[in-house]
Each structure stands twice: as C-alpha cells, then as structure tokens.
N, C-alpha and C positions, 0 to 999 in steps of 0.2 A: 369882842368877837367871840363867838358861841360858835364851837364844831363839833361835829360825829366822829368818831373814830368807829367803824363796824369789821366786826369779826364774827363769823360764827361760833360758838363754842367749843367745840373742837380745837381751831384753831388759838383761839386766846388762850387756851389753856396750855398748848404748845409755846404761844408765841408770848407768854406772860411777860419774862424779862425784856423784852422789846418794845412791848406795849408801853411797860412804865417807863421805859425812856423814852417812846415819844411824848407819852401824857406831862414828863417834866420838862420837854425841850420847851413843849406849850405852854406849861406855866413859867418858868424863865422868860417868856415872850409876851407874857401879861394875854395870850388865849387860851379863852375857857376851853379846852378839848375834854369831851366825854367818850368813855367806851363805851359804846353799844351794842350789845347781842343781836345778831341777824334773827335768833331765833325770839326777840321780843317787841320785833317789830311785824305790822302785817301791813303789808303793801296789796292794793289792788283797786277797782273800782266800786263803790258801795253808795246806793243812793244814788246812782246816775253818775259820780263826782268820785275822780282819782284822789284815792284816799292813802293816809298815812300812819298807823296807831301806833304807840309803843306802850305794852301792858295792856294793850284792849282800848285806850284810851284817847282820845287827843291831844296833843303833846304841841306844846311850843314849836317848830324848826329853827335848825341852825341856818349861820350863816352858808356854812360850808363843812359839806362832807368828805373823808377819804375814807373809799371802801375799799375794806380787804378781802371782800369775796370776792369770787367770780360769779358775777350775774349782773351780763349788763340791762338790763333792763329794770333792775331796780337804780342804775344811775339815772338812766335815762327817767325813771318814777320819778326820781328828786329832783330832777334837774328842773322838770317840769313846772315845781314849785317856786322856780327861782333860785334854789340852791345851786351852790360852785360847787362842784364835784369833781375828786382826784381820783381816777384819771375820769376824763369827760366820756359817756355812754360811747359815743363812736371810736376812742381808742379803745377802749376795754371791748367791744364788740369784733373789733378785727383783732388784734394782737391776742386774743385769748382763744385764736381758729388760727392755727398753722397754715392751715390753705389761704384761708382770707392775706393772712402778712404776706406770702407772698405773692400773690394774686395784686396787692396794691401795691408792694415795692417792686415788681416787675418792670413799672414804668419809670424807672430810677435806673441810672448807670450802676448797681449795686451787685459787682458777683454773687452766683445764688447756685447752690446746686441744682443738678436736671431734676423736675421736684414733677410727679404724676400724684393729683387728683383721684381718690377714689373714694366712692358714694356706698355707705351703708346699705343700701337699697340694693346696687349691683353684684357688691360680694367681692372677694379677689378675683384678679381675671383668670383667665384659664393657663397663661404663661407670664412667665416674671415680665412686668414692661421697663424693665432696665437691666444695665449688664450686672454681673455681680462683682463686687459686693453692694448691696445699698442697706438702705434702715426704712423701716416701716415705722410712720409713727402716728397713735390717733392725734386727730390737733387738737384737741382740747386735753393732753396731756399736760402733766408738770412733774417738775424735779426728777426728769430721769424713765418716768412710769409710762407705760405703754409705749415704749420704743427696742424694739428688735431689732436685732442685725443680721442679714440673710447672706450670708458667704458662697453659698452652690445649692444644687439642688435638692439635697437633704432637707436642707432650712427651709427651701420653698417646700416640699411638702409637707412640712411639719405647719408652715402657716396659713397650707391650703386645709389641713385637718384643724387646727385649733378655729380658722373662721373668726376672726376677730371684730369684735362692737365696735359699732360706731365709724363714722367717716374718717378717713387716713389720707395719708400721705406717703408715697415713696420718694425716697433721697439716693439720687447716687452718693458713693461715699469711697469710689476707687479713686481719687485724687486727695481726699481728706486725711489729715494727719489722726485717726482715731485716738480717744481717749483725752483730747487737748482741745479747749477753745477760752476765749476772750469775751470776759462782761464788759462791760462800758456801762457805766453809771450817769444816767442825764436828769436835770432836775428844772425843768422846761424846758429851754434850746442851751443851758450849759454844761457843758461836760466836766461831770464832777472826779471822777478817775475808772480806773482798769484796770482787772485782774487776769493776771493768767490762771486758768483752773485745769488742774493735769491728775491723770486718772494712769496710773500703769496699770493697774488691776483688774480696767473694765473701758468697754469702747466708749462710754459715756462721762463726761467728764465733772459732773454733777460735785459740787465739795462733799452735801447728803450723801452722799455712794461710797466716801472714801477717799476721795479726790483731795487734791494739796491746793493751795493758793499762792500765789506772788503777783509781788504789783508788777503793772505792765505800763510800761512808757509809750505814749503815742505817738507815730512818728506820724509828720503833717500829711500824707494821703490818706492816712487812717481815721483820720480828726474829720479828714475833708468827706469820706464817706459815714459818718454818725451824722455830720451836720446834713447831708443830704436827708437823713430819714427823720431828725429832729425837725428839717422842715416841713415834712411831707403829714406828721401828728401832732395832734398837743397833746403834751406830756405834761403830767405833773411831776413824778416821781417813774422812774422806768429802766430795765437794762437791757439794754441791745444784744445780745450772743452773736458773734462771730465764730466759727470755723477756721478753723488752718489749711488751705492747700501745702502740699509737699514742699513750696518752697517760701513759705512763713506768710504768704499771702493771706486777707482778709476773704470769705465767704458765709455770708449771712447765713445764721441758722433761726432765730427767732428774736422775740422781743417782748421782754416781759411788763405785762402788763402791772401784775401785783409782785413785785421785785424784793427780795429780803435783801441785805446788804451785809450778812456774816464775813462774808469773803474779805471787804473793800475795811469791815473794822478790824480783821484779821491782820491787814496787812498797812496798814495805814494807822493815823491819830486822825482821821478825817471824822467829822461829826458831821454826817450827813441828813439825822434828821435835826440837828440845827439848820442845816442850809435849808430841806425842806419845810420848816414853819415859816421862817421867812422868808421863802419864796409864797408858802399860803396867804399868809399876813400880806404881803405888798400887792396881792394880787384882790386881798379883800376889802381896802383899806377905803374904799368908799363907801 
C-alpha cells in the first residue's frame, strides 16, 4: 500500500513531530506513507485531461491520500483518479464552512445554537440579528481565529466599523457556558475519546489560546448524539466540538475536518494515529 500524506509547507514545518509519528505508525503497518508538499504538487486541468504533477512531472499515484489542507477540491481532484481520500471531498467541503455543518446537521435531532447566516456580499446588517451576547464567526475559520464575542452595543459598533472578510456566521451564546467545550475524536463511525478543553482566560476555549485539557467520560445520550452525526458523514479521521449549555448539556459547535489530536495525547496513552492507519489499511485492503 502506497499513500500521500499532504501538507502545505507552513504547516509540516509546524506540525514536524506529528508528521513522523504518523510516517512510523505507517511503517509499523508495513504502508508506504509519503509526505508531500501541497506546494509541489500542481493539480488542474492540462491537455483537455484532469491532471496531477508533483515537481512538474508525472508521478505514479497512491493508493490513498490524507490531506491535511483545507482545499476540498483538490480531494475531490484525487478522488477522481480513483484514489481513497481522508476525509472524502464532501466532508471536507461542508465541515470546513460553519454555515454548511449547520445547515446539514439541522436535519438531525442535534441542539445547535440560534446560528444567522451572513453573506460577504451583504455586509453586517444594519441591527444586531440576535440578542446579546453572541459570537461572530467567519466559517472558514480555525483554532480560535476570526471569532468575536459581541457583549452590547459597543461591540456591535466596533464590528460595524471593522466590516469583516468573508461570510460569517452569528451564534447566540446567552445560554453557553463561555470558555468550555468538548472534542470527541471519531475514526470512521467509532468513537475513539473526549476531551474537556477549558479556557478561564478567554471565551474560546482553544488548547492553542491557553486553554487546559481533561479527559471527558461520555455518558450514553452524548455517545447517542456523535453517532447521529457520524451517521450523517464519512469520516476518516475527525473531531466533533460541542458546547456546554448552563447545565452541562451537549450543543454542537463545529466539526473538524483536518483535527490535530494534542489534547486526547495530553490526556490519554491513546495512539490514535495507530488506530487511524488501521482503519486506512482495512479500508484499502483490496
């Protein structure tokens, strides 16, 4: 078995000591996994024919790729080819758009904050369209970045003056326990563990920001609602975010598409990109 591992360069250089422990969890498993720079790869169409280069050239394909960008439409490239790709073009297309996730798990019994849709294009509206407090956040956001919390009407002016990129999202967040929420770690439909991540410092509760970790025991309606959403995508590799209402209750916040797992090795002996190769492997075994 012959795989991709992609990262842009930026990133692998952040994420080095991560990288070599997936590249050994793969050799332990007797699969070839290769890192590959997004930046040495040219995807597009050439000659009429969806094309693939890496160095300019024609390159063999793997069996199966896991990308760690965000850009689903270079899965969707591969997939084309017949490659297996972690996570498959259609989760990485919704889970990596705030509005999209909840727009599809809408149709799910899944508490969700009161979540307003707003379009680049339109602008903020002219009056806050929620009470206060809520959080403003663009959806193609991660780890914390471009998410604000508008308390009264100060806030709202200051984020009618700044006019912020890109399509958003508003969140009510007067019933949210601020600074606290819950990963859940799934590696196709099984649920591999839970962290609590808690933030006194800051409403976001990001471990990146300063935030603490502990493991979090699932109690079985909690279970029962990840499996609803693990039905609803295919997941390779992925982490669910939950919300706390004021009285410990579950309230979806997003779901990550390209998931690091600091937190769950933080707090755990769990080897989860062990379990991860081996769920690649059995999945590629024909």
């Amino acid at each position: 078995m012959k795989g991709w591992l992609i990262y842009n360069k930026t990133d692998a250089n952040q994420n080095a000591s991560y990288i070599n422990w997936f590249l050994e969890e793969a050799r332990l498993q007797n699969v070839a996994l290769h890192l590959i720079l997004r930046e040495n790869l040219t995807v597009g169409v050439m000659d009429d024919q969806r094309t693939i280069l890496l160095d300019g050239r024609p390159v063999t394909l793997p069996d199966f790729a896991v990308i760690r960008t965000i850009e689903p439409l270079l899965n969707r490239q591969l997939e084309s080819f017949g490659i297996v790709v972690y996570n498959p073009s259609e989760t990485a297309t919704i889970c990596n758009n705030k509005a999209l996730t909840h727009f599809y798990v809408s149709k799910l019994a899944i508490p969700m904050a009161d979540t307003v849709f707003v379009s680049e294009k339109t602008g903020l509206p002219a009056s806050p369209p929620l009470a206060f407090p809520f959080v403003i956040k663009g959806v193609h956001g991660r780890s914390g970045k471009q998410v604000d919390l508008v308390t009264n009407v100060l806030d709202w002016q200051h984020m009618q003056r700044d006019q912020k990129e890109g399509d958003l999202i508003f969140q009510s967040a007067g019933k949210i326990q601020l600074g606290k929420d819950v990963r859940v770690f799934v590696i196709g439909t099984e649920i591999i563990g839970a962290v609590l991540r808690e933030n006194k410092h800051d409403f976001r509760a990001n471990y990146k920001l300063g935030g603490s970790a502990l493991w979090y025991p699932l109690a079985p309606h909690e279970i029962a609602l990840v499996r609803q959403i693990c039905d609803v995508f295919r997941f390779g590799m992925a982490g669910i975010d939950f919300l706390l209402d004021h009285d410990g209750q579950f309230i979806l916040n997003e779901v990550e598409d390209v998931v690091g797992s600091r937190t769950l090795s933080a707090v755990s002996d769990i080897n989860i990109l062990e379990k991860y190769v081996a769920y690649i492997k059995s999945g590629n075994s024909s």
